[in-house]
N, CA, C and O of each residue as an XYZ file, in Angstrom:
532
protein
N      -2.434     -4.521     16.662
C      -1.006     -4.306     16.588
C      -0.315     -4.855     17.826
O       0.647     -4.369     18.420
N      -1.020     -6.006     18.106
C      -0.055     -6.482     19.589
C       1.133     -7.277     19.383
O       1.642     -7.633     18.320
N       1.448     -7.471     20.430
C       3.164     -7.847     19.521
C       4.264     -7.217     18.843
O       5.327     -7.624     18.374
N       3.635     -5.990     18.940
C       4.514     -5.281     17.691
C       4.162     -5.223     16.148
O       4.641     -4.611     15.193
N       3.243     -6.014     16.289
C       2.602     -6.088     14.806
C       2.170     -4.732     14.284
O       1.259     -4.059     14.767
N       3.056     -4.348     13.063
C       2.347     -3.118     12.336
C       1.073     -3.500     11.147
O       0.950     -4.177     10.126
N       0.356     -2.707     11.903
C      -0.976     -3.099     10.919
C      -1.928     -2.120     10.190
O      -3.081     -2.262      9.783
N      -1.028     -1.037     10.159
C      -1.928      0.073      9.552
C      -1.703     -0.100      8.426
O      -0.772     -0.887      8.251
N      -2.297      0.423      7.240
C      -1.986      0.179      5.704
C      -1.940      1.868      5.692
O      -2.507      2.616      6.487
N      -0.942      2.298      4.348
C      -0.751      3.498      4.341
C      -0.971      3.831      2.742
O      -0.045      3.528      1.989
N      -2.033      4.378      2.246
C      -2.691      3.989      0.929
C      -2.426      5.593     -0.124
O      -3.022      6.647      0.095
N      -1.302      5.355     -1.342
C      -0.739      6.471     -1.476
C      -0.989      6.423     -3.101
O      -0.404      5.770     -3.966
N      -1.999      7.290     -3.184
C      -2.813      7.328     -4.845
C      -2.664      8.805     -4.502
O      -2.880      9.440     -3.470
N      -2.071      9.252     -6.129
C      -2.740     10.924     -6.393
C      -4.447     11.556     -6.909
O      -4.917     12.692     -6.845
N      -5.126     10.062     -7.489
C      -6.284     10.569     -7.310
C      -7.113     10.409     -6.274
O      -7.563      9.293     -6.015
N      -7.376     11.327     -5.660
C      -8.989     11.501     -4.657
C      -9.637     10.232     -4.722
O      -9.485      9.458     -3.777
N     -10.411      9.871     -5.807
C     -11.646      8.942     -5.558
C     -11.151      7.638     -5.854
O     -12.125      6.886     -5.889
N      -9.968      6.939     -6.111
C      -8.828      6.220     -5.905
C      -8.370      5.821     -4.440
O      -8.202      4.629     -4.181
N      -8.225      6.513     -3.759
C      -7.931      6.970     -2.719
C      -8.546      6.778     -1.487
O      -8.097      6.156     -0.523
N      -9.916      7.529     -1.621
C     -10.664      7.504     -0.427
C     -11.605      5.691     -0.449
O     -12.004      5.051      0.524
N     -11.707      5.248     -2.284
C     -12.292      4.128     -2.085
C     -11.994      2.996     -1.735
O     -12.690      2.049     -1.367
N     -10.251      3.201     -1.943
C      -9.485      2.240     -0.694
C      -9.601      2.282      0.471
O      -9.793      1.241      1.099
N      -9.526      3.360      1.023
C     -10.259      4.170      1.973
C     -11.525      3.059      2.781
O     -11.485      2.137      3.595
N     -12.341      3.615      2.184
C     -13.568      2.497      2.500
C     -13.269      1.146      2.635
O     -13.330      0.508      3.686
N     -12.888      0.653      1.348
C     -12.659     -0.884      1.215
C     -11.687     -1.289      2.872
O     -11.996     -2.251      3.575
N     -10.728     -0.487      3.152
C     -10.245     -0.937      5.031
C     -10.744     -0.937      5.766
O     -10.570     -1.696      6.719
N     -11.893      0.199      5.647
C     -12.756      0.319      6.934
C     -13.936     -0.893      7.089
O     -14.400     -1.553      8.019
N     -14.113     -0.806      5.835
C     -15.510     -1.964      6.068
C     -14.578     -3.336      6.264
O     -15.117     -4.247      6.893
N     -13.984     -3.430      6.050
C     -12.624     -4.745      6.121
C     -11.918     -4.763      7.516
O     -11.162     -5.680      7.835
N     -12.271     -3.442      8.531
C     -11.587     -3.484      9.599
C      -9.634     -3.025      9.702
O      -9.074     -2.977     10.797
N      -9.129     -2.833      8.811
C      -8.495     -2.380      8.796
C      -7.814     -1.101      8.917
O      -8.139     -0.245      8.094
N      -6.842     -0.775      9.871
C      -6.420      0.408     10.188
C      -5.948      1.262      8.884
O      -5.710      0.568      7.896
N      -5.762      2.815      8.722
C      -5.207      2.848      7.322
C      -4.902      4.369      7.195
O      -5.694      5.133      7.747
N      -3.973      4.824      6.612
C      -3.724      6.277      6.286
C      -4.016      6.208      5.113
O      -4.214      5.102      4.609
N      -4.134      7.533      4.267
C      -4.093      8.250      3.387
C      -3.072      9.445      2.974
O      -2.712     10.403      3.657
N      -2.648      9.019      1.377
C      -1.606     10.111      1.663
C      -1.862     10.589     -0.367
O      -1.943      9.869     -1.362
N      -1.900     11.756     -0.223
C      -2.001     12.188     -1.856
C      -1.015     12.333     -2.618
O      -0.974     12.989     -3.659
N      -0.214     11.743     -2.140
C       1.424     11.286     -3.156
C       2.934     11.292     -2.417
O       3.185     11.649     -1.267
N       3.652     10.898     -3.208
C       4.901     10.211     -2.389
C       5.489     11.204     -1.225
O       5.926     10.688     -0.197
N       5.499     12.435     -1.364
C       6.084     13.035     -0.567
C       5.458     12.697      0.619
O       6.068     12.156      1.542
N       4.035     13.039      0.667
C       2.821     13.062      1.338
C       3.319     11.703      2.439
O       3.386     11.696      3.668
N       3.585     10.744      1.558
C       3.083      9.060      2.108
C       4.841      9.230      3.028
O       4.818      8.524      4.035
N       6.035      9.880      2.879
C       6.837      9.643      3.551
C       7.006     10.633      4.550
O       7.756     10.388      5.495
N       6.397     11.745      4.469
C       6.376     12.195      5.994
C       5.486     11.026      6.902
O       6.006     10.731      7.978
N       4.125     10.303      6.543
C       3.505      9.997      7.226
C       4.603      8.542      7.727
O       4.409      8.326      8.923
N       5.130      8.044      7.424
C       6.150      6.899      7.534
C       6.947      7.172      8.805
O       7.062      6.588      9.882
N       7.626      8.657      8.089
C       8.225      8.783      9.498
C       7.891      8.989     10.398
O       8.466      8.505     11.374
N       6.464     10.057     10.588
C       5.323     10.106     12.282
C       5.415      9.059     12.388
O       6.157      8.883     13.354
N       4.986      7.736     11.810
C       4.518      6.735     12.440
C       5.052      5.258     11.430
O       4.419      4.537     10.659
N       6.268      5.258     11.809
C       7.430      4.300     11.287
C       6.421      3.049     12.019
O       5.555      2.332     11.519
N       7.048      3.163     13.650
C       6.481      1.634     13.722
C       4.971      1.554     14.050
O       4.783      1.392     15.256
N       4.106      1.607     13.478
C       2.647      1.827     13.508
C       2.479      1.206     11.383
O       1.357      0.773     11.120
N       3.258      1.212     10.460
C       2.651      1.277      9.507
C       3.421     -0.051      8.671
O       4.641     -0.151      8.541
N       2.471     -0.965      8.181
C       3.092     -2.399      8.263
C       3.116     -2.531      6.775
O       3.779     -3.412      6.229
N       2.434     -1.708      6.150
C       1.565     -1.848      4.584
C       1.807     -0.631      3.836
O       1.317      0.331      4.427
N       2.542     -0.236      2.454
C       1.591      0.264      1.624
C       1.477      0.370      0.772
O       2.573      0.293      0.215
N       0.566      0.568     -0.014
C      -0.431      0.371     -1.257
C       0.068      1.735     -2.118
O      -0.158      2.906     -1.816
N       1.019      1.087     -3.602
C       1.424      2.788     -3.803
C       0.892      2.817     -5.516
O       1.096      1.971     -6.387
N       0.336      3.794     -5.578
C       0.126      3.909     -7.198
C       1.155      4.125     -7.697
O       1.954      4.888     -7.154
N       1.446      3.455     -8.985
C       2.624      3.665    -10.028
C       2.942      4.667    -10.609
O       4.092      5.011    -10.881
N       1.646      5.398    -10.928
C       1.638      6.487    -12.193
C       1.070      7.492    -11.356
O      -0.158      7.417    -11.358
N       1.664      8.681    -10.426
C       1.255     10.105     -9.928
C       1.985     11.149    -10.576
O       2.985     11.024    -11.283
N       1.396     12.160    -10.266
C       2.313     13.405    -10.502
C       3.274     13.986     -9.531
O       3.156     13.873     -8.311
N       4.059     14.501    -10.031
C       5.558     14.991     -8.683
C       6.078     13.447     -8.672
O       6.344     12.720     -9.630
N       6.144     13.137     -7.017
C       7.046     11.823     -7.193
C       6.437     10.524     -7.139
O       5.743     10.104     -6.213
N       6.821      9.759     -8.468
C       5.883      8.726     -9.150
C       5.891      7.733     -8.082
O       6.310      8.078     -6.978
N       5.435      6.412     -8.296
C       5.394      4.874     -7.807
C       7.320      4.631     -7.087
O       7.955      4.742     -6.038
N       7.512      4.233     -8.600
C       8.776      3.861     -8.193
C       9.799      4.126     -7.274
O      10.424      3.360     -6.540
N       9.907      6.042     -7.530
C      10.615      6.988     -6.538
C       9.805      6.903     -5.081
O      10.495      7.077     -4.077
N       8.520      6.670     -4.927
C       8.048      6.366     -3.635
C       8.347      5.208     -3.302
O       8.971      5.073     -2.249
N       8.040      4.180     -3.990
C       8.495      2.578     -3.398
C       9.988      3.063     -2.684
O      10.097      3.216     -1.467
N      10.993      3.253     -3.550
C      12.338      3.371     -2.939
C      12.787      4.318     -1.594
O      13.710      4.091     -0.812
N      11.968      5.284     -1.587
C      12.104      6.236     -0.485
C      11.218      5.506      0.683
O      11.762      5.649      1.778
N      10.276      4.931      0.727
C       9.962      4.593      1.585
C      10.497      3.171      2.146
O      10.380      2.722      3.286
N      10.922      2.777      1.371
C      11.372      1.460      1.890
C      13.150      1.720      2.426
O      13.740      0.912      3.143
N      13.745      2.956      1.914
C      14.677      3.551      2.617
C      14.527      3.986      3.915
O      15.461      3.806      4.696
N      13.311      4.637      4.360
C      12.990      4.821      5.742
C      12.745      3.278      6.681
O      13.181      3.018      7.803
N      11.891      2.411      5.765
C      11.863      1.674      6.550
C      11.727     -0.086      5.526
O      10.801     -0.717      5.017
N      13.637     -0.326      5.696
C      13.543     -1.631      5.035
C      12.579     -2.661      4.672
O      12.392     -2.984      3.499
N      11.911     -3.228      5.744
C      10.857     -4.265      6.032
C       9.386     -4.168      5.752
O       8.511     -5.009      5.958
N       9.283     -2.765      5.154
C       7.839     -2.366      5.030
C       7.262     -3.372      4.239
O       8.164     -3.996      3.680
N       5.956     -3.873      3.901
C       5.476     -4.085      2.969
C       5.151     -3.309      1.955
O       5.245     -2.098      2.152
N       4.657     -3.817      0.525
C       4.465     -2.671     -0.782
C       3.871     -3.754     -1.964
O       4.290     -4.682     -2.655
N       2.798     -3.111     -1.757
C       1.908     -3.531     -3.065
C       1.758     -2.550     -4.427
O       1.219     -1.448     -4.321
N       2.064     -2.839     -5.187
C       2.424     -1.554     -6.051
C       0.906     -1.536     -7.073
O       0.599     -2.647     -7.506
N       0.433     -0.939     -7.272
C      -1.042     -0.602     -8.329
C      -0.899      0.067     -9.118
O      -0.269      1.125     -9.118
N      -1.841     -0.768    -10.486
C      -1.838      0.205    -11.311
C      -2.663      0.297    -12.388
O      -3.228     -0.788    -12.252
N      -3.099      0.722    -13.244
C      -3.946      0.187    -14.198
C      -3.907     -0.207    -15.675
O      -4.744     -0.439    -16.547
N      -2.261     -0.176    -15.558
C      -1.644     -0.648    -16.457
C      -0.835     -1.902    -16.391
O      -0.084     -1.992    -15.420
N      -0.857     -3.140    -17.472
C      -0.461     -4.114    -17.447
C       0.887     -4.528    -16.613
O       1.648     -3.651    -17.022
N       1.358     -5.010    -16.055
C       2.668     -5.768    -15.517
C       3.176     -5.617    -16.046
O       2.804     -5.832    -17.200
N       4.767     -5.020    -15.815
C       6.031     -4.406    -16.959
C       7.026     -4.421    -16.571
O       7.002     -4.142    -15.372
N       7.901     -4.588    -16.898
C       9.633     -4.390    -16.764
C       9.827     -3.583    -15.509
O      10.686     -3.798    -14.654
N       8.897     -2.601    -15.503
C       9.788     -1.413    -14.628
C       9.016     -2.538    -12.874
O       9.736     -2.731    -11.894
N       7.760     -2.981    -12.944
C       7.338     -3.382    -12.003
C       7.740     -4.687    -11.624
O       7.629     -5.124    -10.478
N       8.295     -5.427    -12.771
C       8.877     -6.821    -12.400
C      10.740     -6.167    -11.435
O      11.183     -6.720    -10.429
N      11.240     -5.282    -11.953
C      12.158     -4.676    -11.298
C      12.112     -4.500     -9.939
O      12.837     -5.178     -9.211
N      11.088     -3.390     -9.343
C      10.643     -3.334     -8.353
C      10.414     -4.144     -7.504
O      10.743     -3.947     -6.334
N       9.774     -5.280     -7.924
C       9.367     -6.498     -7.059
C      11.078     -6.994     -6.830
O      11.562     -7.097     -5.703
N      11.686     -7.207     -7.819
C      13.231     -7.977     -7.315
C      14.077     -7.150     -6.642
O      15.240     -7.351     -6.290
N      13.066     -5.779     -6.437
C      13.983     -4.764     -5.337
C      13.252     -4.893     -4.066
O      13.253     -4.002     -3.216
N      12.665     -5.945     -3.952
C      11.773     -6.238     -2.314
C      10.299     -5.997     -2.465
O       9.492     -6.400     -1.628
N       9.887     -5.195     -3.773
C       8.372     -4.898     -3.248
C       7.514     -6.112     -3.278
O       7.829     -6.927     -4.145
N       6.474     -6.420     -2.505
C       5.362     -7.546     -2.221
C       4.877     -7.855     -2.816
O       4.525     -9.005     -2.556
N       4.368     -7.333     -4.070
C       2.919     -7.739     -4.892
C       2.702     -6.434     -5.877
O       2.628     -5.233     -5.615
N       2.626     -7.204     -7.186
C       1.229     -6.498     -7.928
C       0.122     -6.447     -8.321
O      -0.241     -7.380     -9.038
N      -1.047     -5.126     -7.954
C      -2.154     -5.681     -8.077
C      -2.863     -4.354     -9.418
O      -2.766     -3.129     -9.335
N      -3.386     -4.991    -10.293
C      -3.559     -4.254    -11.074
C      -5.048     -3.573    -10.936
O      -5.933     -4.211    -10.364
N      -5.337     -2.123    -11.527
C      -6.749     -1.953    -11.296
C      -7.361     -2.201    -12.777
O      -6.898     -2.570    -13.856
N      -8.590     -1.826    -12.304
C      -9.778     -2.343    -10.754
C      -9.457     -3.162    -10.517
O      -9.286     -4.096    -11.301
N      -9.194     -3.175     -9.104
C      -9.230     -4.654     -7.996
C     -10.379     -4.841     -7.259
O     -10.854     -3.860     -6.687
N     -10.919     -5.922     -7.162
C     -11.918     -6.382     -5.855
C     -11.505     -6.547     -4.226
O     -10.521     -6.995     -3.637
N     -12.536     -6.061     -3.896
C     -12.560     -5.818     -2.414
C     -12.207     -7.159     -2.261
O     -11.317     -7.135     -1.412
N     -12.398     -8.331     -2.604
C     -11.934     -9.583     -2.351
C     -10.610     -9.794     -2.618
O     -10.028    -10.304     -1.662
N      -9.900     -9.576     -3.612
C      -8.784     -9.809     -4.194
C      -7.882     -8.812     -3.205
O      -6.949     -9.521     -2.827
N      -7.724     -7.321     -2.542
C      -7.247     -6.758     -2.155
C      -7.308     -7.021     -0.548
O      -6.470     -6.734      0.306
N      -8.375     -7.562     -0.437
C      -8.274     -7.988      1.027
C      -7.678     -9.623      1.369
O      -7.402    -10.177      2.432
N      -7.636    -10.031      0.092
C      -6.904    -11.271      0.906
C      -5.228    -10.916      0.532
O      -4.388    -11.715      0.945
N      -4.899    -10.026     -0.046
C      -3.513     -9.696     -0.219
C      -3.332     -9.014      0.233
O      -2.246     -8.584     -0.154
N      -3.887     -8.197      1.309
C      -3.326     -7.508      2.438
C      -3.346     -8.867      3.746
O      -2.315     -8.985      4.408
N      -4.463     -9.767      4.027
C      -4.219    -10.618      4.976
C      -3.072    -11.107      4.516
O      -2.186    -10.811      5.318
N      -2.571    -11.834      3.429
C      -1.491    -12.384      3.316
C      -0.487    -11.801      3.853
O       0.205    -12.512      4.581
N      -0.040    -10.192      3.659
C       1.168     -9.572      3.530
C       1.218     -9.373      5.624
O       2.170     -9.780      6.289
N       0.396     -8.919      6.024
C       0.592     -8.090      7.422
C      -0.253     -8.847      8.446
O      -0.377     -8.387      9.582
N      -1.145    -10.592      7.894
C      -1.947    -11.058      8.713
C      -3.274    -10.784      9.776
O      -3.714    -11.392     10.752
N      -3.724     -9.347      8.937
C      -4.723     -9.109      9.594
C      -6.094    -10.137      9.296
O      -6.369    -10.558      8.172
N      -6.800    -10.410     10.406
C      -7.470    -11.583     10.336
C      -8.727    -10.665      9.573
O      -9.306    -11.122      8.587
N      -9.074     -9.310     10.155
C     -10.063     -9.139      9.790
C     -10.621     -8.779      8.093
O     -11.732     -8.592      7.597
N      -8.928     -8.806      7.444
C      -9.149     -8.159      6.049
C      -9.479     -9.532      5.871
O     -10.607     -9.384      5.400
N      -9.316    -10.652      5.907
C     -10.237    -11.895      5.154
C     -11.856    -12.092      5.504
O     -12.417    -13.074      5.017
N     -12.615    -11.168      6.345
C     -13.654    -11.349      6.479
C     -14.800    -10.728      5.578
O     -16.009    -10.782      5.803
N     -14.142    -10.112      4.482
C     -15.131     -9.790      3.589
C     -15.311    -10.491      2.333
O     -14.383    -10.815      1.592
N     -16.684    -10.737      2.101
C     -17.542    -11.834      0.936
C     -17.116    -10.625      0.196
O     -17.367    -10.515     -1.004
């Protein structure tokens, strides 16, 4: 994070094993990363640590407050964030929306540790998320 570079990813799924296996997939990738078990969750952590969090990864479909209502609240705290939106449902209206409201990318599940790590290097330039085969 030198420079000012925010490089933590902030990874906001309501399921557990969703969750923690993103989880993994940063660590072995070198990447910094929170965890948060749904939108409310993921915007307190925004505000502790606004400029510390460069990335995040939000599931579409939770319970309480969904994808969408998180994309928007968090990117209300902090304009410039990045946002990869997930899901395991096909590409749709509501997500082509989203994207023309600033969000970064969609990545649908299952994703590969390959595919998710070079679209986090893309988004926040961490060198080390491209080092995994």
């Amino acid at each position: 994070m030198e420079n000012g570079r925010r490089g933590v990813v902030l990874v906001v799924d309501d399921d557990g094993l969703i969750r923690e296996t993103v989880g993994e997939i940063l660590q072995a990738t070198g990447v910094p990363y929170l965890l948060a078990d749904s939108g409310e969750t993921a915007i307190e952590a925004l505000e502790g640590r606004r400029d510390e969090i460069g990335l995040a990864i939000i599931d579409m479909i939770m319970d309480g407050m969904n994808g969408p209502e998180t994309f928007r609240r968090l990117r209300a705290i902090s304009p410039d964030l990045k946002t990869i939106l997930a899901s395991g449902y096909p590409q749709d209206g509501e997500v082509d929306e989203l994207l023309a409201e600033g969000a970064s990318a969609f990545l649908g599940k299952p994703f590969n540790i390959l595919d998710l790590s070079r679209l986090i290097d893309s988004l926040i330039g961490e060198s080390s998320a491209s080092s995994c085969d």
